[in-house]
C-alpha distance (Angstrom), angle and dihedral (degrees) to the residues before:
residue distance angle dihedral
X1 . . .
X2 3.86 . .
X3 3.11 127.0 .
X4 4.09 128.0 -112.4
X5 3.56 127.5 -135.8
X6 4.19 126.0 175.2
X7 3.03 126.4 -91.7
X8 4.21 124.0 -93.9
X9 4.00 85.0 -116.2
X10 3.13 126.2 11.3
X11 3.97 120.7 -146.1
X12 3.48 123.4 -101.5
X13 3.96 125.9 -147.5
X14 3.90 122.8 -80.2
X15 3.79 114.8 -100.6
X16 3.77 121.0 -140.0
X17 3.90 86.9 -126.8
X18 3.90 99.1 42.0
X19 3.51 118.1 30.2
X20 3.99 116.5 7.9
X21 3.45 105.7 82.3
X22 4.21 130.1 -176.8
X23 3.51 104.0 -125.4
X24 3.52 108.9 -175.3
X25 3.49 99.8 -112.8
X26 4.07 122.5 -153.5
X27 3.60 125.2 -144.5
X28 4.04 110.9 -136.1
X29 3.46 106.9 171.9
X30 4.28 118.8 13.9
X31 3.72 83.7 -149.0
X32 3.29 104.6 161.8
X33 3.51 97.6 -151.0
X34 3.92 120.4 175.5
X35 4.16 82.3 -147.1
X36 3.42 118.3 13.4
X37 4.37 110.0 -174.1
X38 3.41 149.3 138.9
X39 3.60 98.7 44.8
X40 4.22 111.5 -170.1
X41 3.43 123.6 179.8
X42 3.83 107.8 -145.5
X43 3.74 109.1 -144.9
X44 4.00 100.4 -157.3
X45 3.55 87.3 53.5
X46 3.49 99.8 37.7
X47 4.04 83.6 -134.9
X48 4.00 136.2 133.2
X49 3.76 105.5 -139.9
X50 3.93 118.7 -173.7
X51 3.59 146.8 153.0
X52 3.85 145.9 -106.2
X53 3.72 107.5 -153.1
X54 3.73 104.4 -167.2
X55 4.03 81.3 46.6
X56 2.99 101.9 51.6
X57 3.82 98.4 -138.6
X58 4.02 137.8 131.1
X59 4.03 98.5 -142.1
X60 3.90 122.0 -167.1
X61 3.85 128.9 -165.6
X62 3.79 133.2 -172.9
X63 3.72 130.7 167.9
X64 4.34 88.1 -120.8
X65 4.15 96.4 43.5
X66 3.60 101.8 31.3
X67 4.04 116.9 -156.4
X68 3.61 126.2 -0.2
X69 3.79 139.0 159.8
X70 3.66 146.3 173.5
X71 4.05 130.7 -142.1
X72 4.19 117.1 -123.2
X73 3.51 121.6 -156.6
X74 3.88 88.2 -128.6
X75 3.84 139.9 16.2
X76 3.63 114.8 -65.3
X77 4.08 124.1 -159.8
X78 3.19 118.0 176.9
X79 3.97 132.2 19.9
X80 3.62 140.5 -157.0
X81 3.69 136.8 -179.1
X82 3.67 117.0 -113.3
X83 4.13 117.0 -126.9
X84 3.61 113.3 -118.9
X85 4.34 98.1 -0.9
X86 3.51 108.7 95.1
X87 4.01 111.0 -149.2
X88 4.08 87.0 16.7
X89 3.98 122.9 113.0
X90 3.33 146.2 179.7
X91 4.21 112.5 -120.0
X92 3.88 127.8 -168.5
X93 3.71 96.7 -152.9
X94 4.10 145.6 168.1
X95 3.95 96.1 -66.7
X96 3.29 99.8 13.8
X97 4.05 147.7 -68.1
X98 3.64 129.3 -19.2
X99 3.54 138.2 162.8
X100 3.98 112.4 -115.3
X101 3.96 124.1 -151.4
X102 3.51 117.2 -159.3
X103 3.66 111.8 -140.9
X104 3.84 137.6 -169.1
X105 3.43 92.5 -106.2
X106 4.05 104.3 63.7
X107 3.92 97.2 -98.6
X108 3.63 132.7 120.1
X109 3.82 107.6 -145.6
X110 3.43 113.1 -144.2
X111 4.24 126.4 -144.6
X112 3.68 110.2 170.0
X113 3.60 123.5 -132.2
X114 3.40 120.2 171.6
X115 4.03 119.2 12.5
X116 3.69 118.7 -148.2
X117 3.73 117.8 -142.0
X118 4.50 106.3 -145.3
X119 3.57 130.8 -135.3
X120 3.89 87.3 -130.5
X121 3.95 128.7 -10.9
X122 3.75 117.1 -85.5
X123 3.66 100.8 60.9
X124 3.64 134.4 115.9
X125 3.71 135.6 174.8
X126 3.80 116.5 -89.1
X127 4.04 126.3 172.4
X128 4.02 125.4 29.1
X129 3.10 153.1 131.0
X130 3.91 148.5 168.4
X131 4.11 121.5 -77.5
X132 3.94 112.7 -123.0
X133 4.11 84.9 -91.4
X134 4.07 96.8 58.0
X135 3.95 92.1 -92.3
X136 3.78 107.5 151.8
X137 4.00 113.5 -134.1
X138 3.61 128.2 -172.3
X139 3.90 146.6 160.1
X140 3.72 140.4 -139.7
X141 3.97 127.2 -138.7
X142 3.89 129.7 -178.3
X143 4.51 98.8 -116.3
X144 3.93 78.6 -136.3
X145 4.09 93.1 83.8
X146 3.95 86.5 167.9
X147 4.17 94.2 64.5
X148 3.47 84.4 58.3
X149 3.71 91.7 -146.2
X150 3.81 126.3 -169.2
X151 3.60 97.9 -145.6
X152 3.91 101.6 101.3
X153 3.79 111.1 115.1
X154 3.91 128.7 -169.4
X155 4.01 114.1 -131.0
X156 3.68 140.5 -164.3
X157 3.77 118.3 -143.8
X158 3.64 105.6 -131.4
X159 3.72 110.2 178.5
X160 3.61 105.8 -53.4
X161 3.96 92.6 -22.2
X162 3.64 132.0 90.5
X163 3.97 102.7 -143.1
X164 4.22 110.5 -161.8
X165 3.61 107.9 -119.6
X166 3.90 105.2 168.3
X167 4.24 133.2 12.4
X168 2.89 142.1 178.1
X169 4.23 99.8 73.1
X170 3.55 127.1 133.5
X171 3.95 96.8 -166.0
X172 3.96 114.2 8.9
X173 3.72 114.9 -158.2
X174 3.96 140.6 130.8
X175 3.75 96.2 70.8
X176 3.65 109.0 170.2
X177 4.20 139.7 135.0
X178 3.77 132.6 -135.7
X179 3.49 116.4 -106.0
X180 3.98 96.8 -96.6
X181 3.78 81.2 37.1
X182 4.04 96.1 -126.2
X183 3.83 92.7 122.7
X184 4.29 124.8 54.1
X185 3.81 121.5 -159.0
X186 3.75 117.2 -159.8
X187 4.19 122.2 172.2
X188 3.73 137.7 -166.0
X189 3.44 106.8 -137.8
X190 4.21 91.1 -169.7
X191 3.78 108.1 130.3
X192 4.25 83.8 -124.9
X193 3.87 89.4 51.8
X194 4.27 106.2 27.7
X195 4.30 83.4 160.3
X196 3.80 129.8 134.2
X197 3.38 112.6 -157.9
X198 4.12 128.7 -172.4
X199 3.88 126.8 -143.6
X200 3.90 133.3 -164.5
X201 3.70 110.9 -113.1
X202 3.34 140.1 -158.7
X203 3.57 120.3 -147.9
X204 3.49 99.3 -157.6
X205 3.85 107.9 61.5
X206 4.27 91.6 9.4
X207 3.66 88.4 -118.9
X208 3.84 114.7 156.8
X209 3.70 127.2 -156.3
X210 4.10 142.3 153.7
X211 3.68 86.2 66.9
X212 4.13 100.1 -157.8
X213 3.86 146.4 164.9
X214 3.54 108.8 -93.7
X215 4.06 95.4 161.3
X216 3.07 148.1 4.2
X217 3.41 121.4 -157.3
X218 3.58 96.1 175.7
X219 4.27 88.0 100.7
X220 3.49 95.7 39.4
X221 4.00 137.8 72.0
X222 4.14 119.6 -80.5
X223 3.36 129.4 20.9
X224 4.70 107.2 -102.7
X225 3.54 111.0 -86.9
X226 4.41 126.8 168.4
X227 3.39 109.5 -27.8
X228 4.40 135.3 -157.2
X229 3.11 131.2 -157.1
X230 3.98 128.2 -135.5
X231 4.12 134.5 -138.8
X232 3.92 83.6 -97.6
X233 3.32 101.1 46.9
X234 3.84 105.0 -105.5
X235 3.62 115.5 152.2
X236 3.82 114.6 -127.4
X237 3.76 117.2 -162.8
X238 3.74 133.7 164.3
X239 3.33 125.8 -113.5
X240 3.81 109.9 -139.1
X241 3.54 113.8 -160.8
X242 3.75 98.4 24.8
X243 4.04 105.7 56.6
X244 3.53 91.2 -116.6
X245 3.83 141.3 132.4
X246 4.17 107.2 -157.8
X247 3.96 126.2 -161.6
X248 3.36 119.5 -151.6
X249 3.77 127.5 -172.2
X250 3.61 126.1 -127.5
X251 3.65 91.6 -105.9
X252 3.87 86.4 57.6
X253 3.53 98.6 -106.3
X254 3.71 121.2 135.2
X255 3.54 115.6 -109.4
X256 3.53 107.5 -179.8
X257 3.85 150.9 -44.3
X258 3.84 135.5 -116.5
X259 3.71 127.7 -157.1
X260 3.73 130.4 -128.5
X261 3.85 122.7 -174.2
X262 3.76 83.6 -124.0
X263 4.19 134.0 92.6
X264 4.14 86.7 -149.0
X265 3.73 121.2 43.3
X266 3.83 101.9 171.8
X267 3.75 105.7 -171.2
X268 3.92 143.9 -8.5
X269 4.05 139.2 -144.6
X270 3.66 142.6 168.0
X271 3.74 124.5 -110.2
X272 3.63 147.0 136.3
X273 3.61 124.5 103.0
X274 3.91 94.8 -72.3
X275 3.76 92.4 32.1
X276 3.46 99.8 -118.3
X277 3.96 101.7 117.7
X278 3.88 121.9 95.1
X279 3.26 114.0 -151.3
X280 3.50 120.8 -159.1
X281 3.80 133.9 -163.2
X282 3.78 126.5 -158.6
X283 3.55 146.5 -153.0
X284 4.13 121.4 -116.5
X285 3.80 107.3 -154.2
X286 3.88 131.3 -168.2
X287 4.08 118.8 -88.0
X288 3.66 136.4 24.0
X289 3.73 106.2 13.3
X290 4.00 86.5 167.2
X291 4.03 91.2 113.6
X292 3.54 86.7 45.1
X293 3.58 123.7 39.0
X294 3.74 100.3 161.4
X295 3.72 92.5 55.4
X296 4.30 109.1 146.2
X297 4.22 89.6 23.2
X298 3.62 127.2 122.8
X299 3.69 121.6 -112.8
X300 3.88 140.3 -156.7
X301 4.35 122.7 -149.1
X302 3.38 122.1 173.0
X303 3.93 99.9 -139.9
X304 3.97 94.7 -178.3
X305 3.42 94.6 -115.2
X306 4.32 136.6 83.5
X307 3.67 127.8 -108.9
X308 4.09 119.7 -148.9
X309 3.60 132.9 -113.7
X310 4.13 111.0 -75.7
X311 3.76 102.0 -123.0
X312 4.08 112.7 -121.4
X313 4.09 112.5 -129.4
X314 3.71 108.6 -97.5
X315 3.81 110.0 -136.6
């Protein structure tokens, strides 16, 4: 496994003057979702699709048809559009990963394609996503976040088999590429771990290496959720626990911080026509949701800056 060494500079925390900025965030679908991830804006469509874990539902919003969603027969994770099958995508799920096709009548049909074999029962596949050539990335977390368990493992579809790339996580999230795709960020968004760390990449086999510190969020507000990545490389990650959206620069330093009238946003991706909405999903937990009505919904900032194409999954 490679090695990890710190960062150059570390990041400091946000100050209320400097860096944490209200951003006027709109609500686009009070969702309610216990889990709300893997947002992916779907450019022939012009529509964000996403998921609610705990739900068990593939949800779809665009400005002309509004709110719709279809029921899985298990949990899904983590979504990605299909290349050349309209209404067919790729799902990490509970045992493994299918391909889902959305029907007319509200159900996600379910054809598995590559099974996962756990470290222990009672895990399930939670962030991925698809390199910048169509390869289909995704990570495994024990449901029981409390054990703290050390069994999560990061895969790389190839074909119809998941190849283990990386152990050793307890909650995998924050998968995202550079914009030329040469460098991988991957997070653990465990309250013990809270660290983002970048890897060299090669696009040509999807081999990553140099294994290093990019962030850590241990210092700084919210735990790292889902992640995007912009046109100049800034790394956008949510940060769950502290209703905030965080940039960080390529360099690792810490841009700047958008607010969300939510305590969990779960995950973040560019869309609109010109690419220069981030949508954000959120988590709805149990209790008191007075402070926070909105909990689970889907939001829309403008952060000033464009997002880049999500790549489909290249069968």
């Amino acid at each position: 496994m490679p090695s990890t060494r710190a960062a150059p500079s570390p990041p400091r925390a946000p100050s209320e003057t400097e860096a944490v900025q209200a951003s006027k965030a709109e609500l686009v679908v009070d969702a309610r979702h216990g889990t709300g991830e893997s947002p992916v804006w779907h450019a022939g469509e012009q529509a964000l699709y996403w998921v609610d874990i705990p739900g068990r539902t593939v949800d779809r919003w665009s400005p002309e048809d509004g709110h719709v969603q279809w029921h899985a027969p298990q949990m899904p994770a983590c979504i990605a559009a299909v290349a050349g099958r309209p209404g067919q995508w790729l799902a990490g799920m509970e045992d493994g990963v299918h391909t889902l096709d959305l029907g007319c009548d509200g159900q996600a049909r379910l054809t598995p394609l590559a099974p996962v074999q756990h470290a222990r029962a009672g895990m399930r596949f939670n962030d991925g996503r698809c390199d910048r050539q169509g390869r289909f990335w995704a990570g495994t977390m024990l449901m029981d976040m409390v054990a703290a368990a050390r069994t999560g493992v990061l895969y790389r579809l190839d074909g119809a088999t998941l190849q283990p790339v990386l152990d050793g996580l307890i909650t995998p999230n924050g998968l995202a590429f550079s914009p030329d795709g040469r460098t991988m960020y991957l997070s653990d968004s465990h309250p013990q771990v809270q660290a983002i760390w970048a890897f060299d990449y090669d696009t040509d086999t999807g081999t990553p290496s140099n294994r290093r510190l990019f962030a850590d969020m241990g210092p700084l507000p919210g735990r790292p959720d889902g992640a995007a990545i912009d046109v100049d490389g800034g790394y956008w990650i949510c940060g769950n626990d502290a209703g905030l959206v965080h940039r960080f620069m390529p360099d690792g330093r810490l841009d700047r911080s958008l607010e969300v009238p939510v305590k969990k946003p779960a995950m973040c991706a560019f869309g609109g026509p010109a690419l220069d909405t981030l949508f954000v999903t959120s988590i709805r937990p149990a209790g008191d949701l007075s402070d926070q009505p909105l909990a689970g919904g889907v939001f829309a900032l403008r952060p000033g800056t464009q997002g880049l194409p999500e790549p489909a999954w290249q069968p």
